[in-house]
Structure formats: structure tokens, C-alpha cells
N, C-alpha and C positions, 0 to 999 in steps of 0.2 A: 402512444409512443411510436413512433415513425421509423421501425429498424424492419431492413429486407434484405433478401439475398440480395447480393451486387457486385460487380467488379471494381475494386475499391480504386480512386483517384484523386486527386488531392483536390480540396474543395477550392473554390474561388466563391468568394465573396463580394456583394454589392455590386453586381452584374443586371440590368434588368433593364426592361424597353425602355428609347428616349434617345434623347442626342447624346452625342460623345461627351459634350460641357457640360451634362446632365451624368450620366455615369463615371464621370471623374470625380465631380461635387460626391457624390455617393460612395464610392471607393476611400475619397480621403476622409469624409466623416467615418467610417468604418474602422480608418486605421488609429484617426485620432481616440475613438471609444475606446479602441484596444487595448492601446499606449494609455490611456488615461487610468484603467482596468485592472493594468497590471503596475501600475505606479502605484494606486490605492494600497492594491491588495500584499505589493512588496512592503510598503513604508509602514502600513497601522495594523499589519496581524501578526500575532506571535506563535498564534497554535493554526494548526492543517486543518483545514475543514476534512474531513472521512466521508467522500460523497460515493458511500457505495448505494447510495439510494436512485442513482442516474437509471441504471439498469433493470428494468421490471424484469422477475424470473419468470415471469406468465412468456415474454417473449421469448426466452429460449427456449422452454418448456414444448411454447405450439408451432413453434419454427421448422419449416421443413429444414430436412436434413440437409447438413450444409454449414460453414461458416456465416457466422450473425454479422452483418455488418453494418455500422451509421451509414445513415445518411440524413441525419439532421443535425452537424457537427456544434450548431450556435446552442442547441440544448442540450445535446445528449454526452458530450466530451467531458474525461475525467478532471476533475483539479483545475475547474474556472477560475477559481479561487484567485490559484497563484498563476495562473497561463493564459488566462482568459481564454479567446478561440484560436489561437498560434501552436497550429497542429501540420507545420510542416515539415515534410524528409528532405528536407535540402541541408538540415544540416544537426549534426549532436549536441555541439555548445552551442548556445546561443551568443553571435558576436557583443549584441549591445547591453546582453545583462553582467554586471562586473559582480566582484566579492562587494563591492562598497554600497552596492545597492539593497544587499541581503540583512535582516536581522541577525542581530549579536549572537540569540538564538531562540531556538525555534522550536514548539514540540510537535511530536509527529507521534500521533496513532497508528502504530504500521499496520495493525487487524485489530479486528473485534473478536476474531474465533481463529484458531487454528488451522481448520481447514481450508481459511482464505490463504495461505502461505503454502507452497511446494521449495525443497530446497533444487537450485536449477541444476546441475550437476553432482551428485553424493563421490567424491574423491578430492585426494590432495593436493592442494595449491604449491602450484611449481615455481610460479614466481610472483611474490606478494606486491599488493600496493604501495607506492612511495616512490624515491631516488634510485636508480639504475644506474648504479657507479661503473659497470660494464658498457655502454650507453652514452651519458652524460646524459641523462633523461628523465623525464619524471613519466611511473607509470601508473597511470589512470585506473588501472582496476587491479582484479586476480588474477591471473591463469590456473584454470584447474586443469589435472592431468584427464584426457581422455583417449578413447578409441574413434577413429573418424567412421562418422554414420550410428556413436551414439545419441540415445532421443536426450536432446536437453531441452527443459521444462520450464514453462513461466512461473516466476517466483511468484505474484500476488494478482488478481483480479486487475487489468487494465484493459487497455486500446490501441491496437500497435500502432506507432504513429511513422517508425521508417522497416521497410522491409526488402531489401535489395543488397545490390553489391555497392560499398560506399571504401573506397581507396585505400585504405592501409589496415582496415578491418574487415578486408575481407567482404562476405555476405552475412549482412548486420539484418538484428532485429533490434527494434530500441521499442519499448513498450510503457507507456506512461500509465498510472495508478491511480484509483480512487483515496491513494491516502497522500498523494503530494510528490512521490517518489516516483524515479523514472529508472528503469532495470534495462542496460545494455549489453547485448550478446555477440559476440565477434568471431572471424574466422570460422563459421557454419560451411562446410559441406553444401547444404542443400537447406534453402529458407521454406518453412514450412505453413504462412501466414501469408497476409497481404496488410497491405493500411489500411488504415479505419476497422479489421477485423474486431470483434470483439472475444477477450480473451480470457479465461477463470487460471486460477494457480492448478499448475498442476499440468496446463495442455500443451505437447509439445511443439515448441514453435519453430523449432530444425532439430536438424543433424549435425554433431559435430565434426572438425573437421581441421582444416591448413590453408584456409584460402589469406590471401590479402598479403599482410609482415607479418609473415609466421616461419617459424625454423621448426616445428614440426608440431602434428595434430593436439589442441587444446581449445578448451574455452576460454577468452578475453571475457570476464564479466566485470561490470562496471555499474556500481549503486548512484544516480544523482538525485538533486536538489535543488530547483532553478537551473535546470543547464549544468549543474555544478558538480563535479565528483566528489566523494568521500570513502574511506577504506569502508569496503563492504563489510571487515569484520567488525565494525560498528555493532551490527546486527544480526549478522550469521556466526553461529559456530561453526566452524569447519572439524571439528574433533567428533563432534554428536550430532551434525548435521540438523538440528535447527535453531528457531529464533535464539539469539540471547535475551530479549528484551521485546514487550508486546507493545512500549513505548517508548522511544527514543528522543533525548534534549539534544537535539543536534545543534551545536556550538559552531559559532565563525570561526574558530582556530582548526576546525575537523578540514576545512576547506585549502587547498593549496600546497602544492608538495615541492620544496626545494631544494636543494642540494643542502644548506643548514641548518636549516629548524624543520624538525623532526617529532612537534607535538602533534602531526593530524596522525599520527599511525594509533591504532584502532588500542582501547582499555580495555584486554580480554577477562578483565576480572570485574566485568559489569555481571550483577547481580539477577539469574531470571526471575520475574514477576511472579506470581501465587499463577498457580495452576488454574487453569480453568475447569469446573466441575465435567466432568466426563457426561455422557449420556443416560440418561436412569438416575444420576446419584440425585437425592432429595436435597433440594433448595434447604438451608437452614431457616426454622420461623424465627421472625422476631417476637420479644419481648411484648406481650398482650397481659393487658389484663378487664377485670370484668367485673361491673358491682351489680351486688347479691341483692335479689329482691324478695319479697312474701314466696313462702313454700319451696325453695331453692334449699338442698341438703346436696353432699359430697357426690353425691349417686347421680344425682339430678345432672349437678353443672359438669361433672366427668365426660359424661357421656353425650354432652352440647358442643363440649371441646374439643372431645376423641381424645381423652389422655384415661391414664385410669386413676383409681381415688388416690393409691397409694403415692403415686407422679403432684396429684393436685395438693396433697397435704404435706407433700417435702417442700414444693413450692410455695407455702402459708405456713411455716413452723412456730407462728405467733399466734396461732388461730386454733384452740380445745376447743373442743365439743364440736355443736351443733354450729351452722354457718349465723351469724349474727346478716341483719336486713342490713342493708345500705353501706356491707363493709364492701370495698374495693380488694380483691384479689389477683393474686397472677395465675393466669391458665395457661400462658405460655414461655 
């Protein structure tokens, strides 16, 4: 796996000795793969691929101290899937991906575990997603209230792909995921990352703050999809401060905020998912069972199982006496 310390740049592509006629032929097969890559991967998938398997934990693990950074962006960059290698800070939307080119909808895996999620600021949203009829505006994320210079945190396991001062946001971090999702942070204080860094939930990637169109200190956070925004309360509680939901059907109508239609604002009465077993608690067994051979008694097969007799004969209540040869039982 090819990750070192570095000073993170934006990569160029299809660069390499020969004539200039020779590196252009190379540059445009590059971009044609791209373009072809991510037309695939828009038009015939419905579900996120979850590629948290990009990141071997051996590499952080023996990495001197220090931020982890790519430098092999063609293998090692989150959510191929749907971006192929178009890991550039020049901009948040992408101009040439529209609504029309996205599925109707889409599932998304947002984690496998809990720990992969931090919530990125714990306080309350000052001014929600949608129509800015103060404005005439559509606004792209949340504002939560905070203190400037407090730590705000990356919500899930990604790759920051913009980390500077970017025009009306201020000093942005825009962070892309191993589950298809791209988490945007505005108006920071002080950015606390670089590009290409590698990032887990939970690390602070700045400081809050008032930089950019801001009337005073808050976080701009902004949940997308393709380039695309959607109301972050999709997925977050802001009341209990976390997930609603450990898998999201994210719908084409969640997409697009206008002054009249008013169905992408977020359903807070989504259901959360089954808990995931804690630490220590025992795995439930399934349903085993086991046929009875020569010299086989209660005693015998009890103690093969690990249950005890009185467990093994609630579980057989068709079965007096002695174990009959070749009957079929349950032990578990």
C-alpha cells in the first residue's frame, strides 16, 4: 500500500517522458477512461459500494507520527465507484454532473459500526436546510451554533479532497467517504488538514469560526451525493446527536431545493435500525441440531454441546427415556 508522510498536492495525471503529441494522446485517453467510469458507474448501480477496505489499518498503525497521506490517488481514493479518480479542490459541485444523470434512488451503507461516525458539531442548528425566504436562496446545508476556535470533527472515515479558503465558505474542508458520501465544513477559523490527508470519524479537521458569508461564528455543514446536496437531517439527529439510520434509500426528490416544492426537507420520523451488539454481549447461536449415534445418553451429548441435560430435554420434549440411535435432535 503506497501511503507516506507528504505535503499534499493535487495530483496530475498521465504525465510521463516522450513528445508533447505523445503526452496529450495520454492525458485524453485518461480523461476519456474517466468520463467513461463514471457514466458506468452513475447509470447501472443502485447500491454504494462501502470501500472501507482501501485503507490497510497496518498503515496507520506503523506510520510515524504525523498525518497519513495518498499518494497513490488511481488505487487508494475513496468511492471509485461513483468518482472514479476526479479528486479535485477546484471546486464543491461538480459543474457537469446534473440531477438527470443520478438514480431515482440509491442505497447507501453510511457504516458498518458505529465508531466509523462522529457527530461533527453536538449543538443546535440555527438555520436549517432548504428556501431562505430572508435571501431568496436556497440553502445547501445546516448551520450549527458554535464558539469560534471550537474543535469540529469529521463525521465518517474519508479523504479530504478540498482544504483551503474557497469564496463564500470561507476556510472549507470538503471530505469524501468510503461510503459514497461527501461531508462539507464552512466558515472554519483555522483548517486543520491538508488534501489527500487521510481521515477516521471523530479527527478534528478545524476550528470553528466566521470566515467567508458569514454574520457571525457557526458551522455551514453540508451532507452530498454526486456533487449533490441533501438535508443532512436525512441522517443525523440533531436532538440525540446521532445517526438516525445505519442505511439510507436516498431518493431523487431528497435532491434540489426551491422556492416551491418543499418535499427534499428531511422525514425526522425515520426509524433507527436494531442496535448493534455492544462489546462482550454473546453472539446469539443458531438453531443446530445433531443425530444420535451407538452409546450416546443425555449426559454424553450435554456436555459435547456445552448445554446442560435439563436445556437438551426442553429442547427434545418428544423424546422419554433413553436417547433412541439415529434420531435427529436439537442442541441448539
Amino acid at each position: 500500500m503506497a501511503l507516506v508522510l507528504a505535503v499534499a498536492t493535487t495530483p496530475s495525471f498521465g504525465q510521463g517522458k516522450g513528445s508533447k503529441k505523445g503526452k496529450k494522446a495520454a492525458q485524453t485517453k485518461v480523461q476519456n477512461d474517466n468520463s467513461k467510469k463514471d457514466s458506468t458507474a452513475i447509470n447501472d448501480s443502485t447500491t454504494a459500494i462501502f470501500e472501507d477496505a482501501v485503507i490497510d489499518k497496518t498503515v496507520r498503525e506503523e506510520a510515524p507520527k504525523g498525518p497519513v497521506m495518498l499518494t497513490d490517488p488511481k488505487r487508494n481514493l475513496p468511492s471509485k465507484v461513483w468518482y472514479g479518480i476526479q479528486f479535485s479542490d477546484d471546486y464543491v459541485k461538480k459543474p457537469s454532473v446534473t440531477l438527470d444523470s443520478l438514480p431515482d434512488e440509491i442505497t447507501i451503507k453510511i457504516v458498518k459500526d458505529y465508531s466509523e461516525f462522529c457527530f461533527p458539531m453536538k449543538n443546535v442548528i440555527t438555520s436549517p436546510y432548504g428556501w431562505r425566504e430572508r435571501w431568496d436562496r436556497p440553502h445547501r446545508g445546516v448551520d450549527i451554533a458554535l464558539n469560534t476556535g471550537d474543535p469540529v470533527r469529521c463525521a465518517f472515515n474519508g479523504v479530504v479532497r478540498i482544504a483551503k479558503s474557497f469564496g463564500g465558505y470561507g476556510n472549507l474542508v470538503v471530505v469524501r467517504h468510503y461510503n459514497g458520501l461527501e461531508t462539507v465544513y464552512g466558515h472554519l477559523s483555522r483548517v486543520n488538514v491538508k488534501q489527500m490527508q487521510v481521515v477516521k470519524a471523530g479527527d478534528v479537521i478545524g476550528f470553528g469560526g466566521s470566515t467567508g458569508h458569514s454574520t457571525g461564528p457557526h458551522l455551514h455543514f453540508e451532507v452530498r451525493f454526486q456533487y449533490e446536496p441533501f438535508d443532512p437531517e436525512w441522517i443525523l439527529d440533531f436532538k440525540n446527536y446521532t445517526l438516525r439510520t445505519r442505511t439510507l434509500y436516498l431518493n431523487k426528490t431528497y435532491f434540489g431545493i426551491t422556492k416551491r416544492n418543499r418535499t427534499y426537507k428531511a422525514d425526522k420520523s425515520i426509524h433507527k435500525e436494531r442496535e448493534l451488539p455492544k462489546a462482550g454481549d454473546k453472539a446469539k447461536k443458531k438453531t443446530e441440531y445433531y443425530t444420535t449415534k451407538r452409546g450416546d445418553t443425555w449426559e454424553k451429548v450435554a456436555k459435547k454441546f456445552k448445554v446442560s441435560e435439563t436445556q437438551l430435554k426442553t429442547m427434545n420434549p418428544d423424546i422419554m427415556g433413553k436417547l433412541p440411535v439415529g434420531e435427529e435432535i436439537r442442541v441448539h
